[in-house]
N, C-alpha and C positions, 0 to 999 in steps of 0.2 A: 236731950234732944239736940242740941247744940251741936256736942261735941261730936254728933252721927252725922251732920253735915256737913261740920269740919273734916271728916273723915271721909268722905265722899270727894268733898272738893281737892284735898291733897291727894288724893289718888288719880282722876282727873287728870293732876297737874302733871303730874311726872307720867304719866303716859305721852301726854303732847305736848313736852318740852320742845325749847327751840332749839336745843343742841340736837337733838334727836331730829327734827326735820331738816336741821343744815346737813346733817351727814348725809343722808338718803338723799335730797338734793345735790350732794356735789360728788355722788358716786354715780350719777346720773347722767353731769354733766361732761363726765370727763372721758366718756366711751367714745361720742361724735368728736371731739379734736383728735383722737389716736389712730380711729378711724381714718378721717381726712387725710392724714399725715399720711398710712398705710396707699391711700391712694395716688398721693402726691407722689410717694417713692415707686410706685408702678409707673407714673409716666416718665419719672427719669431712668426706671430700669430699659424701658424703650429708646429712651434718647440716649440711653451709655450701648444697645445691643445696635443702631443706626449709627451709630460713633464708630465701633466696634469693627460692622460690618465694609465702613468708608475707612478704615485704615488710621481712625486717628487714637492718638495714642490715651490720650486724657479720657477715651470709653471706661477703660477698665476701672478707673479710680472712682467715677460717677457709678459703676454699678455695684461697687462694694458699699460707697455711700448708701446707695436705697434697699438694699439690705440690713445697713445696720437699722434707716430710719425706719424701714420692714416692722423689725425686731425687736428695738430694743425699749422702747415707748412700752411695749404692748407688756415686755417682759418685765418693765419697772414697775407698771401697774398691777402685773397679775402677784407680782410678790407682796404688794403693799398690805398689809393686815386687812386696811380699813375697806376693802372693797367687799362689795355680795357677790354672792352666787351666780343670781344670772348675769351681769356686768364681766365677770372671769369667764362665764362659759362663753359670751358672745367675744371677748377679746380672742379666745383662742381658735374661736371658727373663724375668725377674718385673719388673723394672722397665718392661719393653715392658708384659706384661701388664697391671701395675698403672697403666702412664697408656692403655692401652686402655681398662679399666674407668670410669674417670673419663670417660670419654667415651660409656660405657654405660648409666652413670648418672645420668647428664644427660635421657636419656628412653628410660625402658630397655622401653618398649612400642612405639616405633613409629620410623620414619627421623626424623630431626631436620636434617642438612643434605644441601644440593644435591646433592651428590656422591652418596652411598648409593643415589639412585635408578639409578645409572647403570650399576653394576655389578651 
């Protein structure tokens, strides 16, 4: 009889270990800062295309920058082993998202290339 509840409680155990909830906790945590960042580099893609647009030269540099901060976060992350499923699907809709934007913002009143008319 004993060793039936010994055998319950060891099983128990290793189901709710605490390396098991720190993982799922910090696969959690780490979508909102890559997120933010993704956002942050949309408001310098506007202030490199405002740069751009007034003739200073330092635009272009700032809009490579929020590209890579775009990208490359999102891209370290989705390679990482330890990440889940839904945390990678939602990395890759906001990174789609946010180099959409970049491209919305570029002239976000009217078609700007050839294509857009076509569809």
């Amino acid at each position: 009889m004993a060793s039936e509840n010994f055998a319950i409680t060891r099983k128990h155990r290793a189901v709710s270990s605490p390396a098991t909830i720190t993982r799922v906790t910090a696969t959690r945590v780490l979508f909102a800062p890559i997120a933010l960042i993704q956002a942050f580099a949309l408001v310098l893609t506007a202030v490199a295309y405002t740069a751009n647009r007034n003739g200073e030269s330092w635009g272009t540099g700032l809009f490579w920058l929020s590209l890579i901060l775009i990208f490359v976060p999102a891209a370290l992350r989705v390679a990482s082993p330890s990440m889940n499923r839904n945390e990678r699907i939602g990395l890759i809709i906001t990174t789609g998202l946010a180099l959409y934007l970049v491209k919305v913002l570029y002239t976000p009143q009217a078609f700007a290339f050839h294509d857009e008319f076509l569809h």
